[in-house]
N, C-alpha and C positions, 0 to 999 in steps of 0.2 A: 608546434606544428612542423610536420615533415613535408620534403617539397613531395607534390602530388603530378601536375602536369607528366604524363607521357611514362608514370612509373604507374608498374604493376604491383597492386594491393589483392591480399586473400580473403573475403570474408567470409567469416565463418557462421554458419546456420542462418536457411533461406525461409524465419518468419518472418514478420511486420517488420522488424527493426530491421535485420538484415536486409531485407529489398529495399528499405530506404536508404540504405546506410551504400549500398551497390549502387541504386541509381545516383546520388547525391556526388559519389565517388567520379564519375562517369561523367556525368555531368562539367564536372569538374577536370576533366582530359585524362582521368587516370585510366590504366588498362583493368580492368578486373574477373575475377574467379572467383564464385560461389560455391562453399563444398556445405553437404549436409549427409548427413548419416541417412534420412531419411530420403525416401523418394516415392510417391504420390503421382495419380492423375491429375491433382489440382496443382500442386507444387511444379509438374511439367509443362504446364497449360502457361503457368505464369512464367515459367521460365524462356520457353517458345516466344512470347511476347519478349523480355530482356533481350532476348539474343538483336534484337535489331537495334538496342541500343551499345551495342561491339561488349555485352558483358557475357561470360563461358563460367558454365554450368560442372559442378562435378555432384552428383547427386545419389543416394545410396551407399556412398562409399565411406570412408575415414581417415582414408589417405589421402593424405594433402597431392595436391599434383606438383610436377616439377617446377622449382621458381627458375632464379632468384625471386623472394616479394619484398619489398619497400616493408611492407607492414602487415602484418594483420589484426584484421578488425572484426573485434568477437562479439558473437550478438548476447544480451544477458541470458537466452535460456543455453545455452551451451555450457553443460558441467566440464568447468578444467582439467577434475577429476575423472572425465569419463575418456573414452576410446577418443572420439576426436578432438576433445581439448589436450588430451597429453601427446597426440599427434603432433597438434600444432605448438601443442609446447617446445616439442624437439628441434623447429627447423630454425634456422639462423634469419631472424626476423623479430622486430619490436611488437610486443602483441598492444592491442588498444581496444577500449570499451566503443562500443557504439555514441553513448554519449560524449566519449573524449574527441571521436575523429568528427563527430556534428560541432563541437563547440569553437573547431578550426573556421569553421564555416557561418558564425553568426554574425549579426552586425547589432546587436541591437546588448542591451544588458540583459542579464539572467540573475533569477530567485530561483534559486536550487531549493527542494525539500527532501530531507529522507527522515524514518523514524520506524518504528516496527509496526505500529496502527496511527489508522488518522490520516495517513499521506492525502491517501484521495480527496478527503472530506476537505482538507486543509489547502489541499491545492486548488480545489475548486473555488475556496473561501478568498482563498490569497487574490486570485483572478478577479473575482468579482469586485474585490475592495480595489482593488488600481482600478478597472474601469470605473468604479463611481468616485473616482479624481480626476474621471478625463482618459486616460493612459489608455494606448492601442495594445492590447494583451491576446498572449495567446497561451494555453497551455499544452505542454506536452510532456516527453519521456514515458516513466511508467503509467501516466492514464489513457493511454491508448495511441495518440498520433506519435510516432517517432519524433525523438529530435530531429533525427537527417530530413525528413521532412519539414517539419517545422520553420528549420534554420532558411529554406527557402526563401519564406516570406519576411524575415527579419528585418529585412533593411525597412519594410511597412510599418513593423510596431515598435511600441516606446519599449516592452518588455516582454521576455521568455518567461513563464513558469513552468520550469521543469522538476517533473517530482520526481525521484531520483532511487531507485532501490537499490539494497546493500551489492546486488549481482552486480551492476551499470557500473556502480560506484570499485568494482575490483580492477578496472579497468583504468582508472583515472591516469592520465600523466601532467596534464596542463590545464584540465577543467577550473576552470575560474569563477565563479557566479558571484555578482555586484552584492547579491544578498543571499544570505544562509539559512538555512531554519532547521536543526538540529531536535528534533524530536524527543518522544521516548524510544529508548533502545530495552526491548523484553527478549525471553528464549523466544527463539523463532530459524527455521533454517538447519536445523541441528543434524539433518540428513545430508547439508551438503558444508555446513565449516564442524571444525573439530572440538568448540566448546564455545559458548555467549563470548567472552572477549574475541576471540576471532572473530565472530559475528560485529564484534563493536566496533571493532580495527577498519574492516570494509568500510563499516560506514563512516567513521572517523576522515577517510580520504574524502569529503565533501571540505573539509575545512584545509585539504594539502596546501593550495595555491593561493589564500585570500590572504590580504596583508592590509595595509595603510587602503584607506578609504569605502573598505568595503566593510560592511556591516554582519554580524553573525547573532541570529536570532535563535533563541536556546529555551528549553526546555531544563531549569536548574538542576535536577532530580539527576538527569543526564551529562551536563556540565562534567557533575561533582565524580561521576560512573567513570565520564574518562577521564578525568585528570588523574583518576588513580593507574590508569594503563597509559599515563604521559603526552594527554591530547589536550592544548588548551584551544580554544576559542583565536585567531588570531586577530582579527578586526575590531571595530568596536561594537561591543555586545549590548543585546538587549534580551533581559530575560524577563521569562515568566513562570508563573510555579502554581499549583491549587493547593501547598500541602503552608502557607503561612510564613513559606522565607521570603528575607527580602530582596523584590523584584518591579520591574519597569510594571508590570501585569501582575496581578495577582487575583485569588478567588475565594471567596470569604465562604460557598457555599450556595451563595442566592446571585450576587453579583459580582464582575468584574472591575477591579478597582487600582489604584496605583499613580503614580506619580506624571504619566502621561494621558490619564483621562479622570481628572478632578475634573467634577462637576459636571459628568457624563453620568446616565441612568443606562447602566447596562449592565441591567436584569436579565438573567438567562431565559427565563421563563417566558420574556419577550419574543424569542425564538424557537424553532421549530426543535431546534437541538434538544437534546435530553441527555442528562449524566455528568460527571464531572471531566471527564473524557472530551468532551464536545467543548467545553468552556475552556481545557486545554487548545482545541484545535481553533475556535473563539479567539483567543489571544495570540495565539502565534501568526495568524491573518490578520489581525491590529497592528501586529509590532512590522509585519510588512510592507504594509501603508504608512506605517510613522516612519519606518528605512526610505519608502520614498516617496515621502512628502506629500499624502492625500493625507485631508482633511481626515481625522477618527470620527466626525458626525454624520458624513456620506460614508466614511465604511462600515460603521454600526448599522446602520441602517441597509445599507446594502449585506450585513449578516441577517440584520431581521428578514428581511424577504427570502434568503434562503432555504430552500425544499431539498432535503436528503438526499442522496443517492439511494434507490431502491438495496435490501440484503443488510443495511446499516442501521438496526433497532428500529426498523421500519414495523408500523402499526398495520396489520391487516384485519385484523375484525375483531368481533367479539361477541357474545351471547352467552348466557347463562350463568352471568357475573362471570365470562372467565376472558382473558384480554389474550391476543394471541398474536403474539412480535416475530419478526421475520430477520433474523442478525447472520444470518448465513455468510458474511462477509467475516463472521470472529474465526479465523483459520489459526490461532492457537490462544494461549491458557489466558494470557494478560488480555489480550481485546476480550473473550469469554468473561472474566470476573468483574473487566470494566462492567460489559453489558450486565451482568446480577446485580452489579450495587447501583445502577441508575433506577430500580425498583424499590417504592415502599408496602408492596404487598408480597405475600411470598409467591416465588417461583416454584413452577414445573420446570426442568432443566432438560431438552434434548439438545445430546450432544454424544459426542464419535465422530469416525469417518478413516482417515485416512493417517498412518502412524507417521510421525514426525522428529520420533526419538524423545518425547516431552515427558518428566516427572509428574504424573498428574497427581501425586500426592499433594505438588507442592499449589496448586489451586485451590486447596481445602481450608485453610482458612480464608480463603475469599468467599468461599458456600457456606461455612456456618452461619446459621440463626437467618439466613435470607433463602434459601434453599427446603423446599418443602418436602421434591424426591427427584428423582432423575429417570430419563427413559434413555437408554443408549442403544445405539445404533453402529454400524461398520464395523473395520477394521479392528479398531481400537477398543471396543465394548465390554471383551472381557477381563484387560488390563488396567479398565476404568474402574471398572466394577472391584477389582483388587483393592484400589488404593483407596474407594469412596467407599466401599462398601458395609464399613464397622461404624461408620458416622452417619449416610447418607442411606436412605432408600433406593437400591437401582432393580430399576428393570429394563430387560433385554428385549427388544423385538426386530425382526428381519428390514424391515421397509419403513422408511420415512413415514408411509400414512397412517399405520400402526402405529407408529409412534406419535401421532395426534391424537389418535383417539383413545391412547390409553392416557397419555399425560391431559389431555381435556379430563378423563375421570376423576384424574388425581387433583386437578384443581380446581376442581368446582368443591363452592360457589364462589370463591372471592378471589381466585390469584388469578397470575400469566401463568400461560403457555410460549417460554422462551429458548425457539432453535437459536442454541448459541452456542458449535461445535466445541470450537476446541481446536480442530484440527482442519486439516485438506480436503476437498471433498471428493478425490480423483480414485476411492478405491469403490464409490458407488454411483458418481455423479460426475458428467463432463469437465464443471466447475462448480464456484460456489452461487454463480448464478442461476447454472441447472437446479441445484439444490435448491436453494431459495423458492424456483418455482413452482419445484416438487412441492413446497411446505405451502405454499397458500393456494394451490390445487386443491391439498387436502385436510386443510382448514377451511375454504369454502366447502367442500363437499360435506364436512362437518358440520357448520354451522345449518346450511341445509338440512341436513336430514333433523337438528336438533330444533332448529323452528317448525316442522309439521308432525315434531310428536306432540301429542296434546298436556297438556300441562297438569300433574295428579291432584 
């Protein structure tokens, strides 16, 4: 931590993280200035409100304003590589993540998570299991509430869950978290690092600063990824794995099992979860509550009551023997193939959207023998269609709801209809939540018209 009182800090980009990360700053006596490339009636409106807290606005621009600054503090959508990140590359100042300059400011301990899918699912899991031991929890980072926010309230709770993406995490200098949880690391990002180990490096800085006392909770699979790019686990570890090595958790297929829950029944099917993916995310929220010390009988149980987050193999209808999943949340190849092999009927595949630099050849053995044909959509559609197309069935169509009703034909009478891109959904869709709603708009409207035709 650098001292803060009565020094001027720069931050950089004025979304959600960045105002919290300004007012926390501020709060705190420091002078500050917010720059964003962008400038907005909304983004002014909120800014007009700041200025009465003594923080100055530089908006529209990408030049930095005149310091000196103590630091700057970069919000995770600011590409380093773009016009205002290598601005601010230039000036004579320590740059820092948003999460680094909140965890200056915390009182209470932190369970970091990062991983390439599951984050969310897992941090919500993580959360729930310390509160059923009692523990005053709060989650934040990447699901929504900022750290700088957050850290407010800290001195109130037992613990932070903060989930932690590879962007937050480029920023680290002295981030520390009491407990770790080191995911799966898949291709993902590939538009803004230069190849998957750099993508792994980023995240790898979750594990920079933990030592004696603190716990690092691991996904083996991943372990074994970085040890080969020279990143061990530094604390003491507790792993988990679905593929049969030996680990603290493990998954036979049906249940979780392992040396820390003999004589526990935890049956997946218990749960709302579905796939092997989920009993990953299952165990790495166990081995949370065993780092600190809730009962594994209240936190199984508090998995069992568990309800999805809507976009996440979420079930929206069905008729006509045909099941119709809503995975809008799979934004690249590994959470997509997860979602096909949690099915044992065959799939309709919609997917596309938005390019992301992805081999999609290399998902192809994750579609054989489970994969019935494919409808694609976006950006991506016809370079999908390249690499699937000597194996797979594809067809093309303009619109999301088009592509309900073509792949409902393809799977009737017995399979899913499973949106599970692949990709971003920003070359047709606000996000992957817009998307999602697009898909069960037009699966309702589906199921509709296919209940009042009359039956032959």
């Amino acid at each position: 931590m650098i001292p803060v009182v009565g020094r001027h800090f720069l931050v950089v980009g004025f979304g959600s993280s960045g105002e919290a990360a300004a007012r926390l700053l501020a709060r705190n006596g420091a002078q500050v200035t917010v720059i964003d490339e962008t400038e907005t009636e909304t983004m002014k409106r909120r800014a007009r409100r700041k200025k009465n807290a003594g923080i100055r606005f530089a908006l529209g621009t990408a030049t930095p304003p005149a310091g000196p600054f103590a630091a700057a503090v970069m919000s995770p959508g600011v590409d380093p590589r773009g016009r205002l990140g290598l601005a601010v590359s230039n000036l004579a100042a320590p740059r820092f993540g948003e999460i680094e300059m909140a965890s200056w400011f915390c009182s209470c301990p932190m369970a970091a998570l990062t991983g390439t899918n599951g984050k969310t699912t897992t941090t919500e899991l993580a959360t729930r299991v310390l509160r059923a031991g009692g523990r005053r929890v709060l989650a934040a980072g990447n699901i929504g509430l900022p750290l700088s926010e957050a850290v407010l309230r800290s001195s109130e709770l037992d613990w932070l869950v903060v989930e932690a993406s590879s962007f937050q995490l480029e920023g680290v200098d002295r981030f520390r978290p009491r407990v770790s949880v080191m995911m799966n690391i898949t291709p993902d990002h590939l538009d803004r690092y230069a190849s998957v180990e750099d993508y792994a490096r980023a995240k790898a800085a979750l594990w920079r600063n933990q030592g004696e006392g603190d716990v690092c909770v691991v996904n083996g699979d991943t372990e074994v990824a970085l040890a080969r790019l020279g990143f061990r686990p530094p604390g003491r570890v507790l792993r988990y794995s679905t593929r049969g090595a030996e680990a603290d958790f493990s998954f036979d297929g049906r249940a979780i099992r392992g040396p820390a829950v003999d004589g526990l029944d935890l049956r997946l099917e218990a749960t709302r979860l579905r796939g092997a993916h989920n009993a990953e995310n299952a165990m790495a929220a166990l081995a949370v509550a065993a780092a600190a010390g809730v009962d594994l009988r209240a936190a199984w149980e508090a998995i069992r009551s568990y309800v999805p987050l809507p976009h996440r193999l979420e079930p929206v209808d069905a008729a006509g023997g045909v099941e119709f999943v809503n995975d809008s949340k799979a934004t690249n190849l590994d959470a997509m193939e997860k979602a096909v092999a949690a099915f044992d009927r065959p799939v309709v595949l919609i997917a596309g959207g938005k390019d992301k630099g992805f081999d999609f050849a290399d998902a192809l053995p994750a579609l054989r023998g489970r994969v019935r044909a494919c409808v694609l959509i976006g950006e991506t559609r016809e370079r999908i269609r390249e690499r699937w197309g000597a194996e797979l069935p594809c067809h093309l169509e303009d619109t999301l709801e088009a592509a309900v009703v073509r792949a409902a034909a393809l799977a009737a009478p017995s399979g899913v209809v499973l949106l599970s891109p692949g990709c971003s959904s920003f070359d047709m869709f606000a996000n992957y939540e817009r998307r999602g709603d697009a898909f069960r708009r037009a699966v309702k409207r589906w199921v509709s018209a296919a209940c009042r035709t009359p039956s032959s």
